[in-house]
DSSP file (Angstrom, degrees, kcal/mol; ACC not computed):
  #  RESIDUE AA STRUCTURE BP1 BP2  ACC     N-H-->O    O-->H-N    N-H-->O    O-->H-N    TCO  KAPPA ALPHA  PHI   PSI    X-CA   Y-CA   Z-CA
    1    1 A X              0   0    0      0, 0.0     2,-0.3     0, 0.0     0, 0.0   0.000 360.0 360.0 360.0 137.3   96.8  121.5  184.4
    2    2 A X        -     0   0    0      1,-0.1     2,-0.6     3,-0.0     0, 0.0  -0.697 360.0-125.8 -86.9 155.8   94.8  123.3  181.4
    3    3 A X        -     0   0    0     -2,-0.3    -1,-0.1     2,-0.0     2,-0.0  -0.910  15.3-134.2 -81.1  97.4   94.7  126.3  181.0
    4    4 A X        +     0   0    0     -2,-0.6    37,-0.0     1,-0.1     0, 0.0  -0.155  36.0 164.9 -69.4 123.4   91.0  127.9  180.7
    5    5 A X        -     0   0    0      1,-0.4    -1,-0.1    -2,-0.0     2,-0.1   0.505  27.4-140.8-112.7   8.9   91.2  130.3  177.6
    6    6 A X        -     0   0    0      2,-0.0    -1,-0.4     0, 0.0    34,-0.1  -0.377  50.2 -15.9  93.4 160.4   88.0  131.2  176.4
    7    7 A X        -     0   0    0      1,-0.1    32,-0.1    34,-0.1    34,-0.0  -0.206  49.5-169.2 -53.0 153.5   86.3  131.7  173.2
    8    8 A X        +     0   0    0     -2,-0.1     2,-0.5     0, 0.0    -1,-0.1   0.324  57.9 105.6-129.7   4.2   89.2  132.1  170.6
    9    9 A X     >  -     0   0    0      1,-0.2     4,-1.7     2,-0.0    -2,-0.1  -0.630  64.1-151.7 -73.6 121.2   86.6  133.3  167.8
   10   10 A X  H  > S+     0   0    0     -2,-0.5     4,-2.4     2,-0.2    -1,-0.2   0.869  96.6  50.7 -57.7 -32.7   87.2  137.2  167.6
   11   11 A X  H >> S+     0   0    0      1,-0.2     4,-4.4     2,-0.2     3,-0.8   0.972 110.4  46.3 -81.1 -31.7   83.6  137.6  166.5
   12   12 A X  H 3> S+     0   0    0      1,-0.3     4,-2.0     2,-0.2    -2,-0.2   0.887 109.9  56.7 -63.2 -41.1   82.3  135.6  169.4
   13   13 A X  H 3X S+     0   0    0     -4,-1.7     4,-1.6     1,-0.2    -1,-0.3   0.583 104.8  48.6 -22.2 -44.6   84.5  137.5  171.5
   14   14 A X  H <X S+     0   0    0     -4,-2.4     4,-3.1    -3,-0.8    -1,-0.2   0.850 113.5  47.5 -58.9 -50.9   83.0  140.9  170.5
   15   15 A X  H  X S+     0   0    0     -4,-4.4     4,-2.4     1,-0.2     5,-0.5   0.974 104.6  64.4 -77.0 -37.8   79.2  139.6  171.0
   16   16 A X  H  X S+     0   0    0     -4,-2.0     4,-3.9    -5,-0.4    -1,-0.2   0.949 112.0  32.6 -14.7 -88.1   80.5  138.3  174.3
   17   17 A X  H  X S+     0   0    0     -4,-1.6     4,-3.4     1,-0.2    -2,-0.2   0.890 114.0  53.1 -65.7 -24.0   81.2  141.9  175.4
   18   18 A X  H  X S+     0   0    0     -4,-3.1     4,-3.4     2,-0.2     5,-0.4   0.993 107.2  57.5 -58.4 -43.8   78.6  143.7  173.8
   19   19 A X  H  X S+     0   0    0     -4,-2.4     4,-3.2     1,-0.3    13,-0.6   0.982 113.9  42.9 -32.0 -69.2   76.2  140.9  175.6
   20   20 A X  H  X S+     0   0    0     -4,-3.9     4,-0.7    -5,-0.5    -1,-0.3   0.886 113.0  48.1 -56.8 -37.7   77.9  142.3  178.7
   21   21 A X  H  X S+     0   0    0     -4,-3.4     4,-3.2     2,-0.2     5,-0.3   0.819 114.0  45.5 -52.8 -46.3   77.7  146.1  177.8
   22   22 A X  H  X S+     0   0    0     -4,-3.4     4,-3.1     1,-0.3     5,-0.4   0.948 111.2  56.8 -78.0 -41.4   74.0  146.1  176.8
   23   23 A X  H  X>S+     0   0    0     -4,-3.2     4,-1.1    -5,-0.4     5,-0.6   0.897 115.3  32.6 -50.8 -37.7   73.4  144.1  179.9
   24   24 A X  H ><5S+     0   0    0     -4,-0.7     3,-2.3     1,-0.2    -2,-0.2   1.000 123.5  51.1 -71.1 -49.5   75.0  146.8  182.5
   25   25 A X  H 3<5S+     0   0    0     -4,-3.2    -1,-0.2     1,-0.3    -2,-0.2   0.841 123.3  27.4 -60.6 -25.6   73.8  149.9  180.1
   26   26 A X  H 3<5S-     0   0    0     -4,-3.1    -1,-0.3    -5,-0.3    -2,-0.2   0.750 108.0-123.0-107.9  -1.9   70.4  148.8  179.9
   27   27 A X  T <<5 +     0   0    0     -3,-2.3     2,-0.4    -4,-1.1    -3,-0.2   0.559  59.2 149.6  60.8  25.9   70.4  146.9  183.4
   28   28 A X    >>< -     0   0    0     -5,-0.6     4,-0.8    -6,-0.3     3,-0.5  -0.807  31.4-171.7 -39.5  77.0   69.3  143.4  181.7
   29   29 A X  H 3> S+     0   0    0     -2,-0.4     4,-2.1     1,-0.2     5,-0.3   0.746  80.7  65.2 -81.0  -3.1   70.5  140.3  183.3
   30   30 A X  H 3> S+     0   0    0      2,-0.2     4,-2.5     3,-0.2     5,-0.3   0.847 100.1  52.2 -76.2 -31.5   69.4  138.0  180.6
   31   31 A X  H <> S+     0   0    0     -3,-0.5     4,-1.6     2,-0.2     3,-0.4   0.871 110.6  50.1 -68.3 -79.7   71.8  139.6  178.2
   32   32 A X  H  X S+     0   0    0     -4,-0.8     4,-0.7   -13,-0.6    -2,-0.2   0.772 109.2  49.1 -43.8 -15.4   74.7  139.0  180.8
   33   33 A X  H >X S+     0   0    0     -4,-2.1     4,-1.7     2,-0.2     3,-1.3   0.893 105.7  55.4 -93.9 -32.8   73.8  135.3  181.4
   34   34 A X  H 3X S+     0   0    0     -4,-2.5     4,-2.1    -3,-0.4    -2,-0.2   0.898 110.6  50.7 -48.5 -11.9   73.7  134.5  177.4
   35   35 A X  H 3X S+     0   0    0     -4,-1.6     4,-1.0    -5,-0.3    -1,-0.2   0.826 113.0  43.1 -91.3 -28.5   77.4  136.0  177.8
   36   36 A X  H << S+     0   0    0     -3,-1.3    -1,-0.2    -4,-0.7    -2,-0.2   0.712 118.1  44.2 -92.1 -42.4   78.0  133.5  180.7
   37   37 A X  H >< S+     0   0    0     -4,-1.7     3,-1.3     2,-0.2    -2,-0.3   0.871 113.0  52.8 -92.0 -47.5   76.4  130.9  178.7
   38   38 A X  H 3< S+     0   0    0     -4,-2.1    -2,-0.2    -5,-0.3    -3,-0.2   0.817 104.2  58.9 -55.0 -51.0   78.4  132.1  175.4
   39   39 A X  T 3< S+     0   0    0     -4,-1.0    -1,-0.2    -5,-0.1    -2,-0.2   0.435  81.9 102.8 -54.5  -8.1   81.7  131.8  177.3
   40   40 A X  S <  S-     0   0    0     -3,-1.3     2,-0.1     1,-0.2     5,-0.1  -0.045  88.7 -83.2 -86.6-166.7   81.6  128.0  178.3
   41   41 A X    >   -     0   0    0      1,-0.1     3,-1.1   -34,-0.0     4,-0.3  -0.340  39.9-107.9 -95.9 171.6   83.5  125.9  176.5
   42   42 A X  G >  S+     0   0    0      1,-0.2     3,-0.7     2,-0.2    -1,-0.1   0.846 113.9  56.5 -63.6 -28.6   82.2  124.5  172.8
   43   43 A X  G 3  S+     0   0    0      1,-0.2    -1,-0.2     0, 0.0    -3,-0.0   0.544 110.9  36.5 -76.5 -11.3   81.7  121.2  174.1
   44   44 A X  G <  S+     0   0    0     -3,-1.1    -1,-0.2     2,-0.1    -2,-0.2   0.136  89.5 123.5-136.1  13.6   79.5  121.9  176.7
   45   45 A X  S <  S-     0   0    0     -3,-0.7     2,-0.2    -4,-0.3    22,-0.1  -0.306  73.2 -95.5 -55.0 133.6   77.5  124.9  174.5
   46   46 A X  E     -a   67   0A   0     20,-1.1    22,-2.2    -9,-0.2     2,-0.4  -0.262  34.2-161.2 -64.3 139.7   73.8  124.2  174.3
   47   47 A X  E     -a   68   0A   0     20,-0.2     2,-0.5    73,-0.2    22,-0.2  -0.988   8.2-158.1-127.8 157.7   72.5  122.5  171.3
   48   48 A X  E     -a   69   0A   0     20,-1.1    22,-3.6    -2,-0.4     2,-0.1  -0.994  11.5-145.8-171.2 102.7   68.3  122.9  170.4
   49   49 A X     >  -     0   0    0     -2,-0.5     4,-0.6    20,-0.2    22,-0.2  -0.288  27.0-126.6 -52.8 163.3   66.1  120.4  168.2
   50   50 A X  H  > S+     0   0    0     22,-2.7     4,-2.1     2,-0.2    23,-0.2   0.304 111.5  67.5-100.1  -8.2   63.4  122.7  166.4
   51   51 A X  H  > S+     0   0    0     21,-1.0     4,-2.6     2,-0.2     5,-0.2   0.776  96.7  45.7 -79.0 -34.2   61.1  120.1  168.0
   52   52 A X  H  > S+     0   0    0      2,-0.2     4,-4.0     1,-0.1     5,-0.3   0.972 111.7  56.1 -74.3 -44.2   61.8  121.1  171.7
   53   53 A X  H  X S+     0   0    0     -4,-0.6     4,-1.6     2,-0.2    -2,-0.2   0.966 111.6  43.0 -54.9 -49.9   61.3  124.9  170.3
   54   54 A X  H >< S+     0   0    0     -4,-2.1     3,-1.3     1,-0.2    -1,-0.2   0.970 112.2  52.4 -54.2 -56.4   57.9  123.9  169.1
   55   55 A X  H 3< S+     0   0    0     -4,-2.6    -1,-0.2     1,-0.2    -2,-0.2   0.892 123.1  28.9 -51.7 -40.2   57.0  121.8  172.4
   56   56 A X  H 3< S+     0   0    0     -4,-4.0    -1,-0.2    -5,-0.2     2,-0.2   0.689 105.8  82.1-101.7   0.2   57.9  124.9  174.8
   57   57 A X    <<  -     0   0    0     -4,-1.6     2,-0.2    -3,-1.3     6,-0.1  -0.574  60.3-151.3 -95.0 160.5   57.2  128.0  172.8
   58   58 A X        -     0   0    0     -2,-0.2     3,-0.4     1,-0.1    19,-0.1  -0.838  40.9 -64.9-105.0 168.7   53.8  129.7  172.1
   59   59 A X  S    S+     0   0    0     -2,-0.2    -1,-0.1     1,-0.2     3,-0.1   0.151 115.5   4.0 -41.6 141.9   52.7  131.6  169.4
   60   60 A X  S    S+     0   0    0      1,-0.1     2,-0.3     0, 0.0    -1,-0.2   0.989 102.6 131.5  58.2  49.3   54.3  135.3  168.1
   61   61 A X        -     0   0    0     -3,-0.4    19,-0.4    17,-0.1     2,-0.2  -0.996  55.7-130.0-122.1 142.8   57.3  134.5  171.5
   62   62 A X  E     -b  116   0A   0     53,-1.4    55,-1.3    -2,-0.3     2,-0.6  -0.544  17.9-152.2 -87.0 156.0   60.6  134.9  170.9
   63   63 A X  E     -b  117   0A   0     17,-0.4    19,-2.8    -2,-0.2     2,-0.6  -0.945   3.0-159.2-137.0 146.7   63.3  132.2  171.8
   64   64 A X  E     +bc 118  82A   0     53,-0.7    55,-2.3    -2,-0.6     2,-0.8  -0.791   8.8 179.8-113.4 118.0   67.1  132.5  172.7
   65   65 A X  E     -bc 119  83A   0     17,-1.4     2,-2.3    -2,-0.6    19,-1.8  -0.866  17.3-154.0-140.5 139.0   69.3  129.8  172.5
   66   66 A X  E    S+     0   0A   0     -2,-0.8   -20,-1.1    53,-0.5     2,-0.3  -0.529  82.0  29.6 -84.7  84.5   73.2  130.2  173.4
   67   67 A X  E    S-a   46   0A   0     -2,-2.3    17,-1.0   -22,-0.1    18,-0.6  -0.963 107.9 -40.2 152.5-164.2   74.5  127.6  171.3
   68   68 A X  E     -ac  47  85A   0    -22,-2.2   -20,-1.1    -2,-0.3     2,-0.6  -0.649  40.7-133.0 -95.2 138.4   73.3  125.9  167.8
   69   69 A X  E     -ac  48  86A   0     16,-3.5    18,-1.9    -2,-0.2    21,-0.2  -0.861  24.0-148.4 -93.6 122.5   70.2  125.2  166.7
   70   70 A X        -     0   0    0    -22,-3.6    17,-0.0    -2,-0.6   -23,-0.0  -0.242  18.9-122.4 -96.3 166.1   69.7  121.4  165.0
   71   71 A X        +     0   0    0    -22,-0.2   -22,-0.1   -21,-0.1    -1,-0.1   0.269  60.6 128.6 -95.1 -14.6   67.4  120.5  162.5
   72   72 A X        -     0   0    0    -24,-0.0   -22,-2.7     2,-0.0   -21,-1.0  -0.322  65.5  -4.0 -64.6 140.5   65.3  117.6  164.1
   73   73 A X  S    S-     0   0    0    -23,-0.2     2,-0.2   -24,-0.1   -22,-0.1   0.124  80.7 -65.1  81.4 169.2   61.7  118.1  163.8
   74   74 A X        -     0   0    0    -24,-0.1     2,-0.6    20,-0.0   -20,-0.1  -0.643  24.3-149.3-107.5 143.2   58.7  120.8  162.5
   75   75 A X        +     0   0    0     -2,-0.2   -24,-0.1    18,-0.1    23,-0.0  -0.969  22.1 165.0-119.0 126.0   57.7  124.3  163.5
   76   76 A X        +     0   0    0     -2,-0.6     2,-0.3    21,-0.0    -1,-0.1   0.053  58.7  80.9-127.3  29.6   54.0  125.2  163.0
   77   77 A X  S    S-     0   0    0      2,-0.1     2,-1.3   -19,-0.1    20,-0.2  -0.972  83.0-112.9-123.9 155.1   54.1  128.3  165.2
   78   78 A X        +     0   0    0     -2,-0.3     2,-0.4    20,-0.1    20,-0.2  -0.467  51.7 155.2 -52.8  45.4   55.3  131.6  164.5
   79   79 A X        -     0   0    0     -2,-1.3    20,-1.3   -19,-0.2    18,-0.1  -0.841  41.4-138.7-136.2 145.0   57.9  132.1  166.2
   80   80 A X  E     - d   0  99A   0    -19,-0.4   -17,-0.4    -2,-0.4     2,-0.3  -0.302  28.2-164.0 -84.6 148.7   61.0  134.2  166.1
   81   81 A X  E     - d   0 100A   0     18,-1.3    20,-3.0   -19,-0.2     2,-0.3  -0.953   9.4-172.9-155.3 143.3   64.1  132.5  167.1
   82   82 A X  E     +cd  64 101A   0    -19,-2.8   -17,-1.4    -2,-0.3     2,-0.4  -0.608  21.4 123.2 -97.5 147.4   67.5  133.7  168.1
   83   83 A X  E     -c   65   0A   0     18,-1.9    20,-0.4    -2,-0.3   -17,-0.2  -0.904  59.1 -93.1 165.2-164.0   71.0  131.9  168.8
   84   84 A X  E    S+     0   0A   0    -19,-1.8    19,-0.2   -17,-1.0     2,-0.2   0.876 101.5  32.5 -88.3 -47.0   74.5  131.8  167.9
   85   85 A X  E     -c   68   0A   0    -18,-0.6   -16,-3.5   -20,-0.2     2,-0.4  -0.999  53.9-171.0  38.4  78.3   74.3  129.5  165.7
   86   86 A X  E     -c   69   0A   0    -18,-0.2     2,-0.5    -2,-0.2   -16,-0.2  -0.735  22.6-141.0-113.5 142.4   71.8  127.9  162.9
   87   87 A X    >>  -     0   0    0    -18,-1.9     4,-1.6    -2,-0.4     3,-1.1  -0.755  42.7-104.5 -92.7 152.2   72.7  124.3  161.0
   88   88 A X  H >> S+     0   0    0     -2,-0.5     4,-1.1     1,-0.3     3,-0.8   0.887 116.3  42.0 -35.8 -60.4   71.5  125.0  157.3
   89   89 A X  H 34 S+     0   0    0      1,-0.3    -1,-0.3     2,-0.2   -19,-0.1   0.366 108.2  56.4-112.6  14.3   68.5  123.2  157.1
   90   90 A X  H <4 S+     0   0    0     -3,-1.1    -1,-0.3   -21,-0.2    -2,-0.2   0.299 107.6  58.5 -99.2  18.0   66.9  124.2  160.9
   91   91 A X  H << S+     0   0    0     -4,-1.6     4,-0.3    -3,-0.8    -2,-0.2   0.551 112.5  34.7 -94.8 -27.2   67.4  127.7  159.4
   92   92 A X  S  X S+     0   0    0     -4,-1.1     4,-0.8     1,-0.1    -3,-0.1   0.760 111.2  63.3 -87.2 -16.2   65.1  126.9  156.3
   93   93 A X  H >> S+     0   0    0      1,-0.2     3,-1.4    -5,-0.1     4,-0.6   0.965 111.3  29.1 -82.5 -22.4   63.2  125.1  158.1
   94   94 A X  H 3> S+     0   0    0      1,-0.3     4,-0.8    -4,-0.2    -1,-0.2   0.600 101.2  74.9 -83.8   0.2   62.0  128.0  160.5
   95   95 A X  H 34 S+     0   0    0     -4,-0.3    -1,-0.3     2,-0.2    -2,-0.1   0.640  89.2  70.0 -92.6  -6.9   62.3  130.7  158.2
   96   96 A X  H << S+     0   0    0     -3,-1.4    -2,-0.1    -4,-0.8    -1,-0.1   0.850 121.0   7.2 -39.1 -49.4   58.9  129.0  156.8
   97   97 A X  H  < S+     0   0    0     -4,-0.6    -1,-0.2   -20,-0.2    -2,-0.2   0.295 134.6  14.0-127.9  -7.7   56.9  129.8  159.5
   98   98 A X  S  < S-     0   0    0     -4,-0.8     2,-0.3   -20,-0.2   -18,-0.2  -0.184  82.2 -81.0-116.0-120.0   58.7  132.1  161.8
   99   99 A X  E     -d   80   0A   0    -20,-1.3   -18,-1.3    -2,-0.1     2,-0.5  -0.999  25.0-161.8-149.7 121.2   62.0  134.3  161.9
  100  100 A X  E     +d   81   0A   0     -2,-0.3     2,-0.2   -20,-0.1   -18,-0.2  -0.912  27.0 160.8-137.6 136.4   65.6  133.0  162.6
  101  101 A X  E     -d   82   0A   0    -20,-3.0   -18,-1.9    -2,-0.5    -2,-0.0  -0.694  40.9-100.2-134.7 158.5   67.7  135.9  163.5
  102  102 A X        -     0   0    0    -20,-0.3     4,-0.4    -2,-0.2   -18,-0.2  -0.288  32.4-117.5 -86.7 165.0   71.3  136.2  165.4
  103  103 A X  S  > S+     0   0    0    -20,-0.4     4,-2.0   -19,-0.2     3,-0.3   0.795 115.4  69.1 -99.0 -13.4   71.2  137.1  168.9
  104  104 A X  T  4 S+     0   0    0      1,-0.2     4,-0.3   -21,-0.2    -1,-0.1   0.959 106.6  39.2 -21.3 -70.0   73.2  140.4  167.5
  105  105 A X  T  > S+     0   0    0      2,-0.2     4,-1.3     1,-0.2    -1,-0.2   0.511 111.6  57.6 -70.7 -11.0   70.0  141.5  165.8
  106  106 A X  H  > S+     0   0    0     -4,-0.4     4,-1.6    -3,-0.3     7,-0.2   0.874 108.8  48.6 -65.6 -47.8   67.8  140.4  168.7
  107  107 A X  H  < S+     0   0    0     -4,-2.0    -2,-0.2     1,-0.2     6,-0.2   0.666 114.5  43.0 -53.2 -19.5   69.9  142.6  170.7
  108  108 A X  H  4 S+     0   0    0     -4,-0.3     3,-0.4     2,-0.1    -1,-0.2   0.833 116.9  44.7 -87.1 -60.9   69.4  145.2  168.3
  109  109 A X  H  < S+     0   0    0     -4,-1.3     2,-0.8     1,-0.2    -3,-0.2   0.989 133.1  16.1 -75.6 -67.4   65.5  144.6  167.7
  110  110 A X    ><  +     0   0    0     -4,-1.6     3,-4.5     1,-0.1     4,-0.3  -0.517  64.7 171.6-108.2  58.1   64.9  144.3  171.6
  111  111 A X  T 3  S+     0   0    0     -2,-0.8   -83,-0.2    -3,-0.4    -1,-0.1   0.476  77.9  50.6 -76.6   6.8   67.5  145.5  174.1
  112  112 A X  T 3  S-     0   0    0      2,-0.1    -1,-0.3   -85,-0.1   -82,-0.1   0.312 100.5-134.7 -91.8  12.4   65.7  145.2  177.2
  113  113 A X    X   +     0   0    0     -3,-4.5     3,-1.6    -7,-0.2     2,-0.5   0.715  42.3 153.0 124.4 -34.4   64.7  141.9  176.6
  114  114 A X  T 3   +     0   0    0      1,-0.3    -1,-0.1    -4,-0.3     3,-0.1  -0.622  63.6  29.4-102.8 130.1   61.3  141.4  177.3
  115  115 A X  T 3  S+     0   0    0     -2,-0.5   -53,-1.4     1,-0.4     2,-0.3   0.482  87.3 117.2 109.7 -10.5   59.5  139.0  175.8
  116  116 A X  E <   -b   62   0A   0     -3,-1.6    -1,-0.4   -55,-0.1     2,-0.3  -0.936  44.1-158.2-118.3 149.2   62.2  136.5  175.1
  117  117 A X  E     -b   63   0A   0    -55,-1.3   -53,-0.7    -2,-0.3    -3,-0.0  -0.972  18.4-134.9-101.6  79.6   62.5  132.7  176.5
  118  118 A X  E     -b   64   0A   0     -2,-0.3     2,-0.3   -55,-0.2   -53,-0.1  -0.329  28.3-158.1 -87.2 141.3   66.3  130.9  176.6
  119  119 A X  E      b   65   0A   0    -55,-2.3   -53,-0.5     1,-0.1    -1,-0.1  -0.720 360.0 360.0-100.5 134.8   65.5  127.6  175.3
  120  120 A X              0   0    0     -2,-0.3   -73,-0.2   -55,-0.1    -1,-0.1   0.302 360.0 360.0 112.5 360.0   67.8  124.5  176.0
């Protein structure tokens, strides 16, 4: 039998609980399911073309994804995007025309929330 252990990343471990903290303090469930979503194992962790973010996003919307975001495809909207995770070149490519940001500093900019979309 394995033995489930978690994240073993100390920092992912930290945003884990903060995830959970902002969620009680601020009464948020979308922060506590990215923390539920953050917790699975790497192998089953979301992964996000910049092509799906274009197809589901609108303009100026933020999007959260718990898990990496890949490089396939173009962004022509403005849009802010969050997530754990960025591969090198879907992080230039969105900083063209949006914003790509940590979900730390999403928590930061926007702790209730409102306004953001989990992708994937």
């Amino acid at each position: 039998m394995v033995k489930k252990t978690g994240p073993t990343t100390l920092a992912l471990q930290n945003l884990i609980k903060e995830l959970f903290i902002l969620g009680s303090k601020e009464n948020v469930n979308l922060w506590k399911r990215i923390a539920q979503d953050l917790s699975r194992p790497t192998r089953i962790r979301r992964a996000v073309n910049i092509d799906r973010i274009e197809r589901y996003m609108g303009e100026n919307e933020t999007a959260l994804v718990p898990g990496k975001v890949l490089s396939d495809g173009e962004l022509t909207k403005n849009i802010t995007v969050a997530a754990y995770q960025f591969s090198a070149k879907a992080k230039e490519k969105i900083n063209k025309t949006g914003k790509a940001i940590t979900i730390k500093q999403l928590m930061i900019e926007n702790p209730k929330g409102s306004k953001v979309r989990i992708i994937g």
